[in-house]
N, CA, C and O atoms as a GROMACS GRO file, in nm:
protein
  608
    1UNK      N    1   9.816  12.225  11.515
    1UNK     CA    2   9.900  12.131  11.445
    1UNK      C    3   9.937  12.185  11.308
    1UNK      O    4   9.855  12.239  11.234
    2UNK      N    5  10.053  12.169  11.284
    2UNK     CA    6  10.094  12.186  11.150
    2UNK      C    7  10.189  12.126  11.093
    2UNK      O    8  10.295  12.097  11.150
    3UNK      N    9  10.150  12.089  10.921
    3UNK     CA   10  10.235  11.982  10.863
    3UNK      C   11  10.389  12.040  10.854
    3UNK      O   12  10.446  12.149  10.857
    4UNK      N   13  10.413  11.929  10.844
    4UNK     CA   14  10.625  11.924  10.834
    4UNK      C   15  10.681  11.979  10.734
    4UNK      O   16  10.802  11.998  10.726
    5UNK      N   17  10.568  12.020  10.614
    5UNK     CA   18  10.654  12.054  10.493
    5UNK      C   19  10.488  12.078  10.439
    5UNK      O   20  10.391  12.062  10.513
    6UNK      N   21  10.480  12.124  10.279
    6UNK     CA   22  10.431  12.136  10.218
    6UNK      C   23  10.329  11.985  10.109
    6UNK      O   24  10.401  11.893  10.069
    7UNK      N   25  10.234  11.981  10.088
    7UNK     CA   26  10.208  11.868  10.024
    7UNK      C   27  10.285  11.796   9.911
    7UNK      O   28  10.236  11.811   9.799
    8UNK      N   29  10.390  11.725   9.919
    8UNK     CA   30  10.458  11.640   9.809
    8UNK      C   31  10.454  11.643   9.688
    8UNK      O   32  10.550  11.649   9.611
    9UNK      N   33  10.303  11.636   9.654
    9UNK     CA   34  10.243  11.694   9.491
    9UNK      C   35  10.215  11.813   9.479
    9UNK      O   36  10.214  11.866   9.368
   10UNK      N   37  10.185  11.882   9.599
   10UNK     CA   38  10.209  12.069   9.551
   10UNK      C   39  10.342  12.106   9.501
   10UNK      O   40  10.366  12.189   9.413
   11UNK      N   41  10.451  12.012   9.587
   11UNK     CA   42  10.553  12.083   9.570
   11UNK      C   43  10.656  12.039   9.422
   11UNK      O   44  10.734  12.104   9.352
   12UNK      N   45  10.605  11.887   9.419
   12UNK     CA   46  10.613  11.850   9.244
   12UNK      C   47  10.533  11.842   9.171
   12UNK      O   48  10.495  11.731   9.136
   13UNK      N   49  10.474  11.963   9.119
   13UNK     CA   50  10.303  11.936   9.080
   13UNK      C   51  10.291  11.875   8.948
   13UNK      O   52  10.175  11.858   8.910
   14UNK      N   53  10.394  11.834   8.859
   14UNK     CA   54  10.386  11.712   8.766
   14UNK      C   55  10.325  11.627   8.843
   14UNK      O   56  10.207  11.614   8.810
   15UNK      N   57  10.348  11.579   8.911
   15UNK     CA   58  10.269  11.451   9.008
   15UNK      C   59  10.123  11.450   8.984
   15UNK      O   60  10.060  11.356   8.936
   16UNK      N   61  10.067  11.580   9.029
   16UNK     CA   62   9.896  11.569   9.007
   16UNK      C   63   9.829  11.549   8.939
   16UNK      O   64   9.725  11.496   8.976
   17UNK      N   65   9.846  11.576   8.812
   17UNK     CA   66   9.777  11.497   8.664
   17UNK      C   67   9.801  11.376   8.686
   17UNK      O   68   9.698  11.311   8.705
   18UNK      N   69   9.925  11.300   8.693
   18UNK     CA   70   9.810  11.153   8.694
   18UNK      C   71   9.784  11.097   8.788
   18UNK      O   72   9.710  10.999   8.775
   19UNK      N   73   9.825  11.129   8.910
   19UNK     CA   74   9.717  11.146   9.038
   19UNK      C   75   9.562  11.149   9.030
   19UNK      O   76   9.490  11.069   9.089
   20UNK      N   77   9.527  11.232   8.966
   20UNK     CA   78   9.410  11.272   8.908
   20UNK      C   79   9.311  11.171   8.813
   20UNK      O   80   9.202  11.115   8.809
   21UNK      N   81   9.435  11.193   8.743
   21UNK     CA   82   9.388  11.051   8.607
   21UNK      C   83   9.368  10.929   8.692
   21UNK      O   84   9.247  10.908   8.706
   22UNK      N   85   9.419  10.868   8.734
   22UNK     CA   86   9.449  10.722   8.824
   22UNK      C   87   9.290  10.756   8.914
   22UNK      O   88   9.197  10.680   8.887
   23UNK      N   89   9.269  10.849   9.000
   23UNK     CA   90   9.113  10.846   9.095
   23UNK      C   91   9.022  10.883   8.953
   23UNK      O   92   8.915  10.823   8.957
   24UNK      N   93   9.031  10.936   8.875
   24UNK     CA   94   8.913  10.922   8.757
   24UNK      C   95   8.897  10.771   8.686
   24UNK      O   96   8.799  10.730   8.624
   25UNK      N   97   9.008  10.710   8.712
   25UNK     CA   98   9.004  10.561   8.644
   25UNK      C   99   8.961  10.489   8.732
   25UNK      O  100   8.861  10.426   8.699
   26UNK      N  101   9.011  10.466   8.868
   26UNK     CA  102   8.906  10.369   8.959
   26UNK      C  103   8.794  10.409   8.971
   26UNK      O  104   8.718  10.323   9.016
   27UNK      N  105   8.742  10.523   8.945
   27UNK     CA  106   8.602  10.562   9.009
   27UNK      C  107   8.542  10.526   8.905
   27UNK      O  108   8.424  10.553   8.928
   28UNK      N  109   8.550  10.473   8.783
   28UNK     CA  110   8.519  10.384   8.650
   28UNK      C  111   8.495  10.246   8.647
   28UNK      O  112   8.468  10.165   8.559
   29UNK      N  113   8.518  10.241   8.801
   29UNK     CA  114   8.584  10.082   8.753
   29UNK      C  115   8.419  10.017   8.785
   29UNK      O  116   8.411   9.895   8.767
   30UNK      N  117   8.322  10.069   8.820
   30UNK     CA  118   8.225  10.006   8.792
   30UNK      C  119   8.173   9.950   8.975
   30UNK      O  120   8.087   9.868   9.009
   31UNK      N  121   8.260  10.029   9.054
   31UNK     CA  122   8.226   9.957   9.177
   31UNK      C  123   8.124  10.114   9.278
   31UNK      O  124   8.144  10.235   9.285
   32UNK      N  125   8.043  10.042   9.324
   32UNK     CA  126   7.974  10.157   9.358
   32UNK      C  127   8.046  10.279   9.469
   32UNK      O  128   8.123  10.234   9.554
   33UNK      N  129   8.028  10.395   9.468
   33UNK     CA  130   8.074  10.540   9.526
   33UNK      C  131   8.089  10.492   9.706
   33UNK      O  132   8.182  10.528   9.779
   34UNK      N  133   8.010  10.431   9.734
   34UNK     CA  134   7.981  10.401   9.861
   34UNK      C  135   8.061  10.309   9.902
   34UNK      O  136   8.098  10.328  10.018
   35UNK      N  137   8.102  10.218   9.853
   35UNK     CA  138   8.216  10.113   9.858
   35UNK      C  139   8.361  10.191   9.867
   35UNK      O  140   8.436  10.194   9.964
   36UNK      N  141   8.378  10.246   9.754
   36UNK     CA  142   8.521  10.293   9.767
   36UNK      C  143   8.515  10.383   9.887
   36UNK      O  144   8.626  10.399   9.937
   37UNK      N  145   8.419  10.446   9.947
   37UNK     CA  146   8.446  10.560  10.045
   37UNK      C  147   8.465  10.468  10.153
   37UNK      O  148   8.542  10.513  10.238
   38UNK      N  149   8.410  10.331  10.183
   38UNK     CA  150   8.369  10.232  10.311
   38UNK      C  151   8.547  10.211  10.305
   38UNK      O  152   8.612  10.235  10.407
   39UNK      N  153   8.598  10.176  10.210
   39UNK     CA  154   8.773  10.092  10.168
   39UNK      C  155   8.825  10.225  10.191
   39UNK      O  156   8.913  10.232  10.277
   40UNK      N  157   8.793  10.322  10.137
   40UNK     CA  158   8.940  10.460  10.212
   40UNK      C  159   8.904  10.478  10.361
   40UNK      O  160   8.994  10.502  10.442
   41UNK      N  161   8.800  10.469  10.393
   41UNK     CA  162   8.808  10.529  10.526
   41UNK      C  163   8.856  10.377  10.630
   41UNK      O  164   8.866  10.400  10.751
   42UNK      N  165   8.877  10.266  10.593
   42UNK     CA  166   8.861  10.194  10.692
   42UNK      C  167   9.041  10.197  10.671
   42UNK      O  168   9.109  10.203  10.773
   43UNK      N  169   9.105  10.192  10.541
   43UNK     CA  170   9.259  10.202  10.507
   43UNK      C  171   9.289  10.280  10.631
   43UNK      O  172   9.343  10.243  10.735
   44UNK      N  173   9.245  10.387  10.599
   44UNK     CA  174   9.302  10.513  10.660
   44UNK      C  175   9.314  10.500  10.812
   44UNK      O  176   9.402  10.550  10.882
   45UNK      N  177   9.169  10.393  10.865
   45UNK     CA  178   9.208  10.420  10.977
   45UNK      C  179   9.286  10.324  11.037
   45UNK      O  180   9.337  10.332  11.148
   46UNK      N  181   9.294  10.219  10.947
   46UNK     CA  182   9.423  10.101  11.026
   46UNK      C  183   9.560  10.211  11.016
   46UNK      O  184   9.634  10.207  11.114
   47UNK      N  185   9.591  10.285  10.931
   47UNK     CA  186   9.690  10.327  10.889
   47UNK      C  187   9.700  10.469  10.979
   47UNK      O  188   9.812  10.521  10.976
   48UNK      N  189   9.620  10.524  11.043
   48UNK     CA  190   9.630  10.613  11.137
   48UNK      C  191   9.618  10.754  11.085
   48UNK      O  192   9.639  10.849  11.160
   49UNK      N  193   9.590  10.768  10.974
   49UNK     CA  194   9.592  10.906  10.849
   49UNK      C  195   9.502  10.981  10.898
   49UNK      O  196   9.416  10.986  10.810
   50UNK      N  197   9.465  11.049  10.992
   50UNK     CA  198   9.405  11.154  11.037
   50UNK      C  199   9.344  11.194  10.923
   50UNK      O  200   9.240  11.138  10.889
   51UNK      N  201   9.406  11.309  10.837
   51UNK     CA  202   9.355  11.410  10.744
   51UNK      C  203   9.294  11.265  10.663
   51UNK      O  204   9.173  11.261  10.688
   52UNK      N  205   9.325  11.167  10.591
   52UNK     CA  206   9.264  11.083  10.550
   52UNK      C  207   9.112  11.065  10.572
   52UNK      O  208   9.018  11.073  10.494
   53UNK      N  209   9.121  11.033  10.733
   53UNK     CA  210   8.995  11.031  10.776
   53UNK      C  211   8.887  11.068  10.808
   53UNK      O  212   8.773  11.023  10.800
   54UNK      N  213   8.944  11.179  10.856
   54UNK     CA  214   8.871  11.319  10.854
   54UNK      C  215   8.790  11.300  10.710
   54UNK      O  216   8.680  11.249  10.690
   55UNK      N  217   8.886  11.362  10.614
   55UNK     CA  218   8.791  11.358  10.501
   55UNK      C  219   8.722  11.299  10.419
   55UNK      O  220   8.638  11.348  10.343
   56UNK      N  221   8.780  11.097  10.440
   56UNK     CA  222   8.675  11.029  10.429
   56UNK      C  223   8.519  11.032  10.461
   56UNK      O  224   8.420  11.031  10.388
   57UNK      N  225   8.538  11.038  10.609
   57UNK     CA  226   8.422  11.064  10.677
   57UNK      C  227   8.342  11.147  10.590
   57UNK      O  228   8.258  11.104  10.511
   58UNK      N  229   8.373  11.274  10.610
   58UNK     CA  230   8.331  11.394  10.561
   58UNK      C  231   8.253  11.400  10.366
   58UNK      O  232   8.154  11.445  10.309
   59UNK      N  233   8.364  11.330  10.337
   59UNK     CA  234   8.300  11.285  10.167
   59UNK      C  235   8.199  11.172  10.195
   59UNK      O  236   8.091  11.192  10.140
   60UNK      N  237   8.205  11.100  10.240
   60UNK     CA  238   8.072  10.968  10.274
   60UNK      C  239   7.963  11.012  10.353
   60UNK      O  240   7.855  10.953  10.358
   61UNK      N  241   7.996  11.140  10.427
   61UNK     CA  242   7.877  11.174  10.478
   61UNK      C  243   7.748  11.230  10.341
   61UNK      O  244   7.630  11.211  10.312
   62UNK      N  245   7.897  11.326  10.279
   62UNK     CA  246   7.821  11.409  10.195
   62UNK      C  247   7.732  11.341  10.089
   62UNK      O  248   7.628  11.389  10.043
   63UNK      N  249   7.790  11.214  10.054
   63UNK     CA  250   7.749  11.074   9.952
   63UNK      C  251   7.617  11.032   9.976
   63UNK      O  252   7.537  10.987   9.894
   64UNK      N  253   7.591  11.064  10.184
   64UNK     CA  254   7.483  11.038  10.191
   64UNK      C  255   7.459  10.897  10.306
   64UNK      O  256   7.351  10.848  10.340
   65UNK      N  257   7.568  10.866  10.340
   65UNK     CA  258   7.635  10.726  10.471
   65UNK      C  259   7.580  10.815  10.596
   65UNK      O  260   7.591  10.931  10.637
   66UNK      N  261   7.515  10.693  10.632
   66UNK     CA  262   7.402  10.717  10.758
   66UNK      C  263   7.535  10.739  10.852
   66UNK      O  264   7.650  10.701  10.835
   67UNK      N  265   7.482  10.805  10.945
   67UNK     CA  266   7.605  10.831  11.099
   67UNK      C  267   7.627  10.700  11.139
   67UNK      O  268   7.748  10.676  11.141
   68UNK      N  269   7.536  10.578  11.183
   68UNK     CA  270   7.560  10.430  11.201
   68UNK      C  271   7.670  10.346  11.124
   68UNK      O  272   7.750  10.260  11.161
   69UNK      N  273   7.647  10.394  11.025
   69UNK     CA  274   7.756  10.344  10.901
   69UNK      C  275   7.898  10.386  10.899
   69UNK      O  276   7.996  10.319  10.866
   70UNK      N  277   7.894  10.484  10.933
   70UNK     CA  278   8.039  10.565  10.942
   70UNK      C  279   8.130  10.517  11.067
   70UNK      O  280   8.244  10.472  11.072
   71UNK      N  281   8.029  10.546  11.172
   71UNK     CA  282   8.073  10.515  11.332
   71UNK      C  283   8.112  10.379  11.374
   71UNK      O  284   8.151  10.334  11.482
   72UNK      N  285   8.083  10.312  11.220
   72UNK     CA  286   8.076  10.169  11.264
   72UNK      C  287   8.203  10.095  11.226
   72UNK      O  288   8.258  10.007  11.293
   73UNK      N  289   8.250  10.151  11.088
   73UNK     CA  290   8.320  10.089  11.019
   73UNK      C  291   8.435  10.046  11.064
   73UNK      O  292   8.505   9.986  10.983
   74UNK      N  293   8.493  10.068  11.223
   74UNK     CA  294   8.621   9.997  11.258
   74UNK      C  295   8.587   9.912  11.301
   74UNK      O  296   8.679   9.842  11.343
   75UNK      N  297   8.424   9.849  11.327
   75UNK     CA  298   8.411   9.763  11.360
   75UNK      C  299   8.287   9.676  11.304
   75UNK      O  300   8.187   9.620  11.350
   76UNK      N  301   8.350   9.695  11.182
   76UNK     CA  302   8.208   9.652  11.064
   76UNK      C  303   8.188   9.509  11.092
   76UNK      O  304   8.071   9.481  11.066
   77UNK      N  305   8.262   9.396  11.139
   77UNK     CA  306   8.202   9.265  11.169
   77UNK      C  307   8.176   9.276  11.230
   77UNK      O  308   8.219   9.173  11.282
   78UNK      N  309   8.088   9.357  11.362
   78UNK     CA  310   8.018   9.286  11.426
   78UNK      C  311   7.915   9.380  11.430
   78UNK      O  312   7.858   9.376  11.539
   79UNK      N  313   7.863   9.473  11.345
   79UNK     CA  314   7.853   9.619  11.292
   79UNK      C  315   7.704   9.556  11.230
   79UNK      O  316   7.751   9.456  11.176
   80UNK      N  317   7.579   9.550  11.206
   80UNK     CA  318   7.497   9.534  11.149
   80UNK      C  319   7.448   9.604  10.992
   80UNK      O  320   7.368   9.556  10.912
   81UNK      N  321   7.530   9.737  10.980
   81UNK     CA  322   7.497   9.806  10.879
   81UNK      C  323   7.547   9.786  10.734
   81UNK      O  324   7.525   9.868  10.644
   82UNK      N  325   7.637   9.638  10.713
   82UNK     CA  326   7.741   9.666  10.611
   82UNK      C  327   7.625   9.500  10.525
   82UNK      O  328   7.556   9.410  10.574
   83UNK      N  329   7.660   9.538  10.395
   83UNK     CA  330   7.576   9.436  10.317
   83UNK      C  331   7.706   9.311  10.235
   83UNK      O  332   7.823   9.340  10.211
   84UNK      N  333   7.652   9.203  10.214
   84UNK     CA  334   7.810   9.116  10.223
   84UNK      C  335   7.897   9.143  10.187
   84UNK      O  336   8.009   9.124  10.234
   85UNK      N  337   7.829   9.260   9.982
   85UNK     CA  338   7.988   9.248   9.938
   85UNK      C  339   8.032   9.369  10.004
   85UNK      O  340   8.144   9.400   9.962
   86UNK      N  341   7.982   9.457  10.100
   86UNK     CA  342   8.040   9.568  10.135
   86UNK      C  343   8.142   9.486  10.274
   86UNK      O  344   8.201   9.587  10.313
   87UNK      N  345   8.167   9.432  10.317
   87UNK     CA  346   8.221   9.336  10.408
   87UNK      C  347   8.360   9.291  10.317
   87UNK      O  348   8.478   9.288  10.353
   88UNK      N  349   8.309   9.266  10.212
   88UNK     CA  350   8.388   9.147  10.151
   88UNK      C  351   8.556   9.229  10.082
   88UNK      O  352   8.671   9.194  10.058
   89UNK      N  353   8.462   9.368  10.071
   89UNK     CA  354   8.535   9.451  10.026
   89UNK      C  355   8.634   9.578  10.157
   89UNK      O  356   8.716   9.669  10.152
   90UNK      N  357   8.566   9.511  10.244
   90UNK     CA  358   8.615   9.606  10.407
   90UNK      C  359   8.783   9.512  10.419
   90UNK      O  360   8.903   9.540  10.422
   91UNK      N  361   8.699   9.395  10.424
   91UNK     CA  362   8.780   9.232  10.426
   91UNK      C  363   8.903   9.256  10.374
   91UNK      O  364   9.003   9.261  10.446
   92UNK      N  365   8.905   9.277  10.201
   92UNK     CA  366   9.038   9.296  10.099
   92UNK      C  367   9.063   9.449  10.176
   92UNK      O  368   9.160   9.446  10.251
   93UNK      N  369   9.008   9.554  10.170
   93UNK     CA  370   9.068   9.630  10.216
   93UNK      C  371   9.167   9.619  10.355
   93UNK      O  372   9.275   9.678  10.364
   94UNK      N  373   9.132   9.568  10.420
   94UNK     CA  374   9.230   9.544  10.570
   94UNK      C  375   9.312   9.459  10.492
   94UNK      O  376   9.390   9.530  10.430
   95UNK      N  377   9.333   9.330  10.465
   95UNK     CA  378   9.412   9.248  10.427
   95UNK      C  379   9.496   9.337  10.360
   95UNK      O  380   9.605   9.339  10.417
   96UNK      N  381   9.493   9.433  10.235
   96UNK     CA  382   9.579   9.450  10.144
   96UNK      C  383   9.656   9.579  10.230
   96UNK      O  384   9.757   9.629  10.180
   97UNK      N  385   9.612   9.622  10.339
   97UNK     CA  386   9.656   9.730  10.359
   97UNK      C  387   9.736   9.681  10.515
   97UNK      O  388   9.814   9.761  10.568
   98UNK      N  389   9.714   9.572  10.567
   98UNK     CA  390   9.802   9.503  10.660
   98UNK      C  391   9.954   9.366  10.586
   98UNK      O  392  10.005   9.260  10.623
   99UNK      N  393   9.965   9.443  10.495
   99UNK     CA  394  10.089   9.319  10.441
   99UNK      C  395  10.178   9.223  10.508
   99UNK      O  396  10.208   9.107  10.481
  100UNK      N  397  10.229   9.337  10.642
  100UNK     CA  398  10.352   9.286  10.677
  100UNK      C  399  10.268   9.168  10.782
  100UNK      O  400  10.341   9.072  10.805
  101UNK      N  401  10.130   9.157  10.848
  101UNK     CA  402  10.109   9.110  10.960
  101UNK      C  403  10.043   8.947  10.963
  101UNK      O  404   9.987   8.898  11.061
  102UNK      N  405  10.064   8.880  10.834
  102UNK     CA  406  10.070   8.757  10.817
  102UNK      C  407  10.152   8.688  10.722
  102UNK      O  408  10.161   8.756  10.620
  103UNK      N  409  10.213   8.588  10.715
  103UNK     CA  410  10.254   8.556  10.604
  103UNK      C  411  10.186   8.541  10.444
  103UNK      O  412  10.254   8.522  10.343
  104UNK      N  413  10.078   8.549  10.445
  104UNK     CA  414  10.011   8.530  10.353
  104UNK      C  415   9.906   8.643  10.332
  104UNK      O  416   9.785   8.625  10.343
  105UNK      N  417   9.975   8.779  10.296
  105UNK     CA  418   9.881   8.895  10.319
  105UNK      C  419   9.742   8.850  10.302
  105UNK      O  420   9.660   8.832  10.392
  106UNK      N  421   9.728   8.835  10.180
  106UNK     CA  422   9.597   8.825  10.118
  106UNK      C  423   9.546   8.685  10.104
  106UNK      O  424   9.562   8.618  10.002
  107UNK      N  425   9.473   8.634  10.232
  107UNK     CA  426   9.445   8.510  10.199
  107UNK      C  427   9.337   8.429  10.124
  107UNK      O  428   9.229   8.485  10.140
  108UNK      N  429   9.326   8.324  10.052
  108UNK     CA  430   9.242   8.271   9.958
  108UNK      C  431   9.120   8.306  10.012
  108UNK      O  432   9.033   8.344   9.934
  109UNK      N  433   9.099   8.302  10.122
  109UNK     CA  434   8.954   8.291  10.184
  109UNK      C  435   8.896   8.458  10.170
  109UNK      O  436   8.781   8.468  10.129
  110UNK      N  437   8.952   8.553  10.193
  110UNK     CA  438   8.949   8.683  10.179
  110UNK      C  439   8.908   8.743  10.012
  110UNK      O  440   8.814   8.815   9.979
  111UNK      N  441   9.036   8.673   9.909
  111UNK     CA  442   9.013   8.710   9.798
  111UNK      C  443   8.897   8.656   9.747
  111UNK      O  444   8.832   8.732   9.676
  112UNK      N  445   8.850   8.542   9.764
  112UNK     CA  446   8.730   8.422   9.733
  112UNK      C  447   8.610   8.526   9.752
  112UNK      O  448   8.533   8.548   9.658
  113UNK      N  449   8.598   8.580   9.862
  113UNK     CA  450   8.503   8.671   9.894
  113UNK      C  451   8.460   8.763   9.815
  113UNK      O  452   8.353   8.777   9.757
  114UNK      N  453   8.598   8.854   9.820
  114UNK     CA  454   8.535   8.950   9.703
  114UNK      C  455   8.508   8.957   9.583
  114UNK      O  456   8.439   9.042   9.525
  115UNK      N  457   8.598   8.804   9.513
  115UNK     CA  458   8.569   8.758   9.385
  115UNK      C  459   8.422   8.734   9.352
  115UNK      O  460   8.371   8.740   9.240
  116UNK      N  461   8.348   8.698   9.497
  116UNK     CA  462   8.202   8.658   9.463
  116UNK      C  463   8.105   8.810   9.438
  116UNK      O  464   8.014   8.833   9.359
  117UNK      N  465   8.143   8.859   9.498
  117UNK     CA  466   8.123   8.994   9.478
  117UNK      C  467   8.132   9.075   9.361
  117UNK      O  468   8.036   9.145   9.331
  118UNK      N  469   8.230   9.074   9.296
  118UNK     CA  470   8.271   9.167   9.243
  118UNK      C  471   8.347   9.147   9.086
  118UNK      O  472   8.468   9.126   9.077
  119UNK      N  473   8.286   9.154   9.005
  119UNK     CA  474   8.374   9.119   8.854
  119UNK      C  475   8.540   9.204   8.846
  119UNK      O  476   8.585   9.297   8.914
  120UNK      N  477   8.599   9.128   8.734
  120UNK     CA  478   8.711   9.131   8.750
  120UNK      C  479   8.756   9.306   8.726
  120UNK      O  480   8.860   9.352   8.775
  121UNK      N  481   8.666   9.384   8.647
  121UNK     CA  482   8.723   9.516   8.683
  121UNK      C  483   8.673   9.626   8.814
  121UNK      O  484   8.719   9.730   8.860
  122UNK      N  485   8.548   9.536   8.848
  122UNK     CA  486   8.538   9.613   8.972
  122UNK      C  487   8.651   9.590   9.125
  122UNK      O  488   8.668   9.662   9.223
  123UNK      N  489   8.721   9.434   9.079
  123UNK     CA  490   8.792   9.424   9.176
  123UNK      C  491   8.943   9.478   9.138
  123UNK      O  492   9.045   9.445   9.198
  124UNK      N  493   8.938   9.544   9.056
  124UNK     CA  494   9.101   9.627   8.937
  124UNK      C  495   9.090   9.738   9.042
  124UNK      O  496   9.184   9.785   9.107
  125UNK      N  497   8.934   9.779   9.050
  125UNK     CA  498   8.879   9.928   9.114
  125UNK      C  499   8.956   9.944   9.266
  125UNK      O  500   9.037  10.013   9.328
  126UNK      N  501   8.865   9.826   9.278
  126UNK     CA  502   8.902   9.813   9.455
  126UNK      C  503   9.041   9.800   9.474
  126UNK      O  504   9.078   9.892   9.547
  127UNK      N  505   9.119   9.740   9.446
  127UNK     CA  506   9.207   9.657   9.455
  127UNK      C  507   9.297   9.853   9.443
  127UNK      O  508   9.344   9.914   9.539
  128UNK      N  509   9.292   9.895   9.316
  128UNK     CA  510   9.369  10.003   9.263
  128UNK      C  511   9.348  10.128   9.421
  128UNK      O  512   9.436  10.192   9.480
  129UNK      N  513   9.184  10.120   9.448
  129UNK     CA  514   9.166  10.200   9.522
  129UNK      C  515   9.172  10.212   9.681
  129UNK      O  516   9.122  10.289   9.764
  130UNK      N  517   9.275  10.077   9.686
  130UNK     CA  518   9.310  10.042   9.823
  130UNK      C  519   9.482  10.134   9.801
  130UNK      O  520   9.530  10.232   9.857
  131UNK      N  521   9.524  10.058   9.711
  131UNK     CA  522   9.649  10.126   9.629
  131UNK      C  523   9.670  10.256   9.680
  131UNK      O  524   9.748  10.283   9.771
  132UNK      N  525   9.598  10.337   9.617
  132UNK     CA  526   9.526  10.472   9.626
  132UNK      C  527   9.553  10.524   9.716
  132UNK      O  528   9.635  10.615   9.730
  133UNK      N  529   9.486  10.474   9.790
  133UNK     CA  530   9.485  10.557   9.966
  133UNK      C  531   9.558  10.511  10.056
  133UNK      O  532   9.560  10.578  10.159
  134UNK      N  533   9.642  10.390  10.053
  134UNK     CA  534   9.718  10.341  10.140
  134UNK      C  535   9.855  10.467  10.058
  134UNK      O  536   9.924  10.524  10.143
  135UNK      N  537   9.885  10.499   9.918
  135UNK     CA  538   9.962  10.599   9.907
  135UNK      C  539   9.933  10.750   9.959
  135UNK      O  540  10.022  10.835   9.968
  136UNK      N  541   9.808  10.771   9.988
  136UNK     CA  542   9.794  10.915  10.034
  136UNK      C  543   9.828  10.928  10.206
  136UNK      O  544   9.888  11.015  10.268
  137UNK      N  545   9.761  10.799  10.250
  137UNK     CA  546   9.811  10.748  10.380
  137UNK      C  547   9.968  10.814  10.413
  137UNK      O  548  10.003  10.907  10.485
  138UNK      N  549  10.039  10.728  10.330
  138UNK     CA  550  10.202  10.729  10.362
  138UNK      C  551  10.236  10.864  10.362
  138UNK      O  552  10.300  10.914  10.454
  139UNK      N  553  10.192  10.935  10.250
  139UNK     CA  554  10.246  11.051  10.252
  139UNK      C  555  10.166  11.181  10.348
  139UNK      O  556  10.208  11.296  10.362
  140UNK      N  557  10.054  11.129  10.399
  140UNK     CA  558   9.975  11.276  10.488
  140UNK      C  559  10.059  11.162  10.629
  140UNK      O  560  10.105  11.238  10.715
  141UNK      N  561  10.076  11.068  10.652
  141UNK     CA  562  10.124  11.013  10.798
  141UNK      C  563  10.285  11.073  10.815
  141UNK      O  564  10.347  11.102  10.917
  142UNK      N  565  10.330  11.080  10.657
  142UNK     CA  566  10.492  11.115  10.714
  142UNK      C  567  10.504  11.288  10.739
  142UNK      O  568  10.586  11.342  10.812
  143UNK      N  569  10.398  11.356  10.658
  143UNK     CA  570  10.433  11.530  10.656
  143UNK      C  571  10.340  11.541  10.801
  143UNK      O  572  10.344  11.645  10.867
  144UNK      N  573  10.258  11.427  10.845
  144UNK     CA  574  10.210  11.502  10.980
  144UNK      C  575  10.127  11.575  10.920
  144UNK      O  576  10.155  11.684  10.970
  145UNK      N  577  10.004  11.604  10.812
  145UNK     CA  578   9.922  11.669  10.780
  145UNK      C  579   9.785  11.656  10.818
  145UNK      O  580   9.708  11.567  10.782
  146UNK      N  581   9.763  11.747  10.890
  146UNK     CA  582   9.648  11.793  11.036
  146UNK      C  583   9.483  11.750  10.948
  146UNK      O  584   9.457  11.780  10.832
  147UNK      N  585   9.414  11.693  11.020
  147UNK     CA  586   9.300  11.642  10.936
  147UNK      C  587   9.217  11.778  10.969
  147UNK      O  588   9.250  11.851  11.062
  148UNK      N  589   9.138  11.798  10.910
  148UNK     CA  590   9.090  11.930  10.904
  148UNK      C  591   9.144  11.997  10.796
  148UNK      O  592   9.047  12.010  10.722
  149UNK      N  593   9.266  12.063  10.726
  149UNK     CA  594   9.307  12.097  10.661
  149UNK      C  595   9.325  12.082  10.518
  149UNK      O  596   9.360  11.968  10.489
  150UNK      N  597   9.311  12.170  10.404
  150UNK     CA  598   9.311  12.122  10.266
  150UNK      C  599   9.483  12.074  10.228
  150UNK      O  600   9.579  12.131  10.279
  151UNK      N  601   9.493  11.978  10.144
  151UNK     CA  602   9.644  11.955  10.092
  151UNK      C  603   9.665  11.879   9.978
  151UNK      O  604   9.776  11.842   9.938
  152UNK      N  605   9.530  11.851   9.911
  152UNK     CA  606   9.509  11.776   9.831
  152UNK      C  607   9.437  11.825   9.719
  152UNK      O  608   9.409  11.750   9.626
   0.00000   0.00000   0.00000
């Protein structure tokens, strides 16, 4: 397999500094390492991002995410390994990253959740770092960029 073009920000590499800056600022936001890896990899995989996932996986392994944990996460409700607010935060992640498939993307009952969870800049974090990867999504799903491969 090989991508359609070159990586987007290689090829405008103004782009990558604050690319850069922006994942140094959520990873600030006070929400734990293990969380944000649980929210990219589950984005990625509603969103079908191969290389996404691939390297989710691969960074959460390295973090230290049991094989149960990983294997589980498309099906973390009914999944024993996930702790509430890690749920709560799986929860906003699907919601924010399924927009078009209710009228009410993000519903009270969803946000309520992670609010209990999570103070208001850890949910800036989450919230930013759903952002995040639902944009790396778009752009490794449209160049067709082979998971396995560096492009980032």
């Amino acid at each position: 397999m090989k991508a359609r073009m070159t990586n987007p920000a290689t090829v405008l590499p103004e782009t990558m500094p604050a690319i850069q800056d922006l994942i140094k600022a959520v990873k600030k936001g006070g929400v734990p390492e293990s969380i944000l890896e649980l929210v990219h990899l589950r984005a990625s995989q509603i969103n079908g991002c191969g290389f996404c996932v691939d390297l989710g996986a691969r960074e959460a392994k390295k973090g230290g995410m049991s094989d149960e944990r990983l294997h589980s996460v498309a099906a973390w409700r009914e999944a024993p390994y996930f702790s509430d607010a890690e749920r709560a935060a799986l929860a906003l992640a699907e919601a924010a990253t399924r927009l078009a498939d209710r009228s009410d993307p993000v519903p009270d009952d969803v946000w309520d959740e992670a609010a209990d969870h999570f103070d208001e800049q850890q949910l800036a974090s989450i919230i930013l770092w759903i952002a995040t990867t639902n944009f790396f999504n778009r752009i490794n799903v449209t160049v067709k960029q082979p998971a396995g491969v560096t492009g980032w």
